[in-house]
N, C-alpha and C positions, 0 to 999 in steps of 0.2 A: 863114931864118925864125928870129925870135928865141924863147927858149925862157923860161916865167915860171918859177920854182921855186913850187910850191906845200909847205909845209909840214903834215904830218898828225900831229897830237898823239891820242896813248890816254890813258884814262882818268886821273884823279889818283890818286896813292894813297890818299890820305884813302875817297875813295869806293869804291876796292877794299875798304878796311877794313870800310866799313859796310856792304855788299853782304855781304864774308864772316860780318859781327856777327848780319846779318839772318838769314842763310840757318843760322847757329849757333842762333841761338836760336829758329827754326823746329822746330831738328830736337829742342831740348831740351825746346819746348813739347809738340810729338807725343808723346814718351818720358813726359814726366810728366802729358799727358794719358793716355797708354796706360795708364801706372803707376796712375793716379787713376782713370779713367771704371770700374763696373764692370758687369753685365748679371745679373741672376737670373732663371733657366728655373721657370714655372709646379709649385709643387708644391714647391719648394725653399727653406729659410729660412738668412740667415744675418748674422752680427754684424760689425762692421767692428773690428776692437783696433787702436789707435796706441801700438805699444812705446814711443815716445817720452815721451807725455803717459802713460801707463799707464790708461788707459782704451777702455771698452768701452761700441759703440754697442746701442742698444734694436736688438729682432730686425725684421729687414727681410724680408719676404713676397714673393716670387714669385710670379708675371712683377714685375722693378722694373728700373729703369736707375738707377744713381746715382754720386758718385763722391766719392774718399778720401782723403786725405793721399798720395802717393807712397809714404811706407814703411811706410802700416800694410797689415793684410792681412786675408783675409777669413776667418772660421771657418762652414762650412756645412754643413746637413744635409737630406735630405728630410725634409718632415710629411705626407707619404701613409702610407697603412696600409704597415708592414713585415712581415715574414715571416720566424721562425728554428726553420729545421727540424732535429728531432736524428735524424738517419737512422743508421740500422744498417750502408746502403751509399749511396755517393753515387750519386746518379740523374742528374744534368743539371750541366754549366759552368755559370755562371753562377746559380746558385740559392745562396743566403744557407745554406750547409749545415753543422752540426756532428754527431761522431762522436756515435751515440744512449749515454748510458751505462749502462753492465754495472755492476747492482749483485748481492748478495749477498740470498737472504731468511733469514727467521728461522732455519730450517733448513740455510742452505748452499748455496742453490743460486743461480749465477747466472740474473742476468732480465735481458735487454736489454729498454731501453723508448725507443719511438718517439714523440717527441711533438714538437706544430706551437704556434706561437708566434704570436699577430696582435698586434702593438701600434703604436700611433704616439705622435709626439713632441705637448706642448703650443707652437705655433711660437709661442706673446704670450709665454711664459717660456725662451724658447732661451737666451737671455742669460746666465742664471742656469745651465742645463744645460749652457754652454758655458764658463762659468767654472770651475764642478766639472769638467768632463771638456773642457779641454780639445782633445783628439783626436777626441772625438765615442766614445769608444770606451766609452760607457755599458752597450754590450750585454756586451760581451767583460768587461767585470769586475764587471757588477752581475746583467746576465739571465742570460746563460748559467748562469752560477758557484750562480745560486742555486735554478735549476733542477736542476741534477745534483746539486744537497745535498739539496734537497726530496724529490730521487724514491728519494734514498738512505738518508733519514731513514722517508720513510713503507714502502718495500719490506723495510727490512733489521725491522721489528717485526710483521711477518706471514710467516706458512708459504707455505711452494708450493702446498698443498690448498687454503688459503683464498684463498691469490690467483688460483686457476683458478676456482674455485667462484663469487669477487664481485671478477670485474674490474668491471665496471661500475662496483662502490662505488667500485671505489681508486680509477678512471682519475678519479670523481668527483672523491676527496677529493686526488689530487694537482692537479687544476685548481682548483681551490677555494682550495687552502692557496698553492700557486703568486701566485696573482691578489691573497690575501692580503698577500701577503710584500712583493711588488711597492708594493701601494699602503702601507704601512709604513717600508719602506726611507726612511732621511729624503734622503738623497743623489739619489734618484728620484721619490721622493712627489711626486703634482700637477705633475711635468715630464714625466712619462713614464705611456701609460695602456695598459693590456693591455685588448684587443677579446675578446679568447677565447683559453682553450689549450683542447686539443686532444688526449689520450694517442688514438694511433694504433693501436696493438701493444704487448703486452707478447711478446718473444719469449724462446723458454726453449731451452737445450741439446738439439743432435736425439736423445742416445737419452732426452731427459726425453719430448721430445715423441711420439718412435716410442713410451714406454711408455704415455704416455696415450692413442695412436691404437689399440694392440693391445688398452686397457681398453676404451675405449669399443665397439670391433667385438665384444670378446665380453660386453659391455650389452646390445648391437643381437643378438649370436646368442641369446643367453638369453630377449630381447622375443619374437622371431620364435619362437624354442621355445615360451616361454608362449604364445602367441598361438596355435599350432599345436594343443599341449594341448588349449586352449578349443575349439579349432573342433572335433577330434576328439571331446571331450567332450559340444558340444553335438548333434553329429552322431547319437552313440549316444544318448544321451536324445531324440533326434526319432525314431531307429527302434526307441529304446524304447517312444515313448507312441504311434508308429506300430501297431508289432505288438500292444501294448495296444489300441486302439482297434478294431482290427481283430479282435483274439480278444471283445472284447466283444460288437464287433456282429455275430460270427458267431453268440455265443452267442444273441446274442437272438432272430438271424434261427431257427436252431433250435428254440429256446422259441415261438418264434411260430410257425414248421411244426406242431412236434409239438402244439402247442395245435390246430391247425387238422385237425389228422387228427384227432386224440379227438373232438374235436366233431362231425367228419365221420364216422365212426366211430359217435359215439352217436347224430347224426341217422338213418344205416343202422340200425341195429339197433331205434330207435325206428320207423323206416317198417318195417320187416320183422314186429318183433311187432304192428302197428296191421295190414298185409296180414294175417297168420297169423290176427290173429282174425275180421278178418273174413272170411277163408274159411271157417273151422269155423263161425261163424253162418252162412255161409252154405248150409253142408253139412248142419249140423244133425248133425255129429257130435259121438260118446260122448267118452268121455275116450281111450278106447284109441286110437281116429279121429284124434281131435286131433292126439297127438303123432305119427302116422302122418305128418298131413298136414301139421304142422309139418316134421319132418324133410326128405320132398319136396319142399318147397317153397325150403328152406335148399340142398337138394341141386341142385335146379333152376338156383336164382338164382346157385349157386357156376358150374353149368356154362355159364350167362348169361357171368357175370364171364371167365370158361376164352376163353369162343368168341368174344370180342369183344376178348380179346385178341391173338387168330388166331395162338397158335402152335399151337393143337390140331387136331387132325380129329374128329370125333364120329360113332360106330354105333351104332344103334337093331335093338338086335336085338330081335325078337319072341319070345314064346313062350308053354307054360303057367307057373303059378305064379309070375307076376311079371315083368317087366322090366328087364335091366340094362343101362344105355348105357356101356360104356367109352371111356375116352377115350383115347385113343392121342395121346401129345407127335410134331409134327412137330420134323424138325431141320432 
């Protein structure tokens, strides 16, 4: 059987070339697409700079997609509200935290002071804020710096007395002067807006602070002793006008008895002589008679009074020359 040659040719070179040209400039397109496209997350703004041409794009707003020369690059920042706490101790990773500072008052005494920071960026003027700074590092040499001069300027020309006595005012006047200083600064003015600060604490030296807790508890002992005072005080004045009240209206009750016996009293004595005489009208006795039979009669009505008492017993003894009933006391 005869056998054909067949001949099998591979590709040309030429088209190797351009196969590998293609596949190169695939992967160079990807590269400088990657390099060029870029994405910004809601809440974030930022400018495109080309060191090249030395220019700098208007601020770009988040959520965007967009894309840039390969070699410039992007400067970016949040414009959601921010937060710069100057804590005494750090509290939490990841919190925006600086050392609270210890200043000096009038007097000498150190004060730490605690205070909270809200501001946000203006994102239509980033551009401009990112030209001055850069790094973004606005906070670190404009906020911070001029917070700890503020709170050092307004503590160190008051005493310790008076800053215990009107924290309120200070914590006022150093948010006030703060938020002042901020919208002034020409470097931050109108790019940068402070929402509120905040003084938290001012904290003082613990034996400053134990000697004002030992003041105050013996405040509060010296209240509770006046207090005491009074209630004692008022207590003896209640059993003063008490036992007063009481001796008056025994008095009266008295004066009102002893009025009520003399009357009683003179009413008896007035029936006694109105009976007396009319016994002797009616006896039709002398004078000597009379007083006979007044006596008798006083005598009688006493042994009346005697025998209705019933502590006595009573004997009628008979006889000549008259009659005497003695009375004999029972026991």
């Amino acid at each position: 059987m005869a056998h054909i040659p067949i001949e099998v040719r591979g590709p040309s070179r030429r088209a190797a070339a351009i196969v590998a040209v293609v596949i190169f400039g695939l992967l160079v397109a990807s590269v400088l697409l990657a390099l060029s496209a870029y994405t910004l997350p809601a809440g974030v703004v930022a400018v495109v700079v080309d060191p090249v041409t030395g220019t700098m794009s208007k601020p770009v707003k988040g959520p965007a997609f967009g894309f840039k020369a390969p070699w410039a690059y992007l400067i970016e920042d949040t414009y959601a509200v921010e937060v710069i706490e100057f804590v005494a101790v750090e509290r939490g990773a990841g919190r925006y935290e600086f050392a609270a500072p210890t200043v000096l008052t009038k007097d000498g005494v150190t004060v730490t002071v605690e205070m909270v920071v809200r501001y946000k960026i203006n994102p239509d003027r980033f551009d401009e804020l990112a030209k001055k700074f850069p790094g973004v590092d606005y906070d670190d040499k404009v906020l911070v710096p001029k917070a700890r001069q503020l709170i050092r300027d307004v503590i160190s020309k008051v005493s310790l007395d008076y800053l215990i006595e009107n924290r309120d005012v200070i914590a006022r006047q150093i948010e006030q002067q703060y938020r002042e200083a901020i919208e002034s600064d020409p470097t931050v003015a109108g790019l940068v807006e402070i929402l509120d600060v905040n003084v938290q604490n001012f904290i003082l030296p613990q034996q400053i602070t134990d000697a004002i807790n030992r003041k105050i508890a013996a405040q509060q002992d010296a209240i509770r002793a006046q207090f005491e005072r009074q209630r004692v005080e008022e207590l003896a004045r209640a059993n003063y006008t008490r036992v007063v009240l009481n001796a008056m209206a025994e008095a009266n009750a008295t004066l009102a008895r002893a009025r009520a016996q003399a009357q009683q009293i003179l009413l008896v004595a007035n029936a006694t002589r109105s009976a007396i005489e009319m016994l002797i009208r009616a006896a039709g006795a002398n004078a000597t008679e009379a007083a006979r039979l007044a006596e008798l009669y006083i005598y009688l009505m006493g042994l009346r009074d005697i025998a209705q008492a019933g502590n006595v017993q009573i004997v009628a003894i008979s006889g000549g020359g008259g009659q005497v009933v003695p009375v004999i006391p029972l026991r």
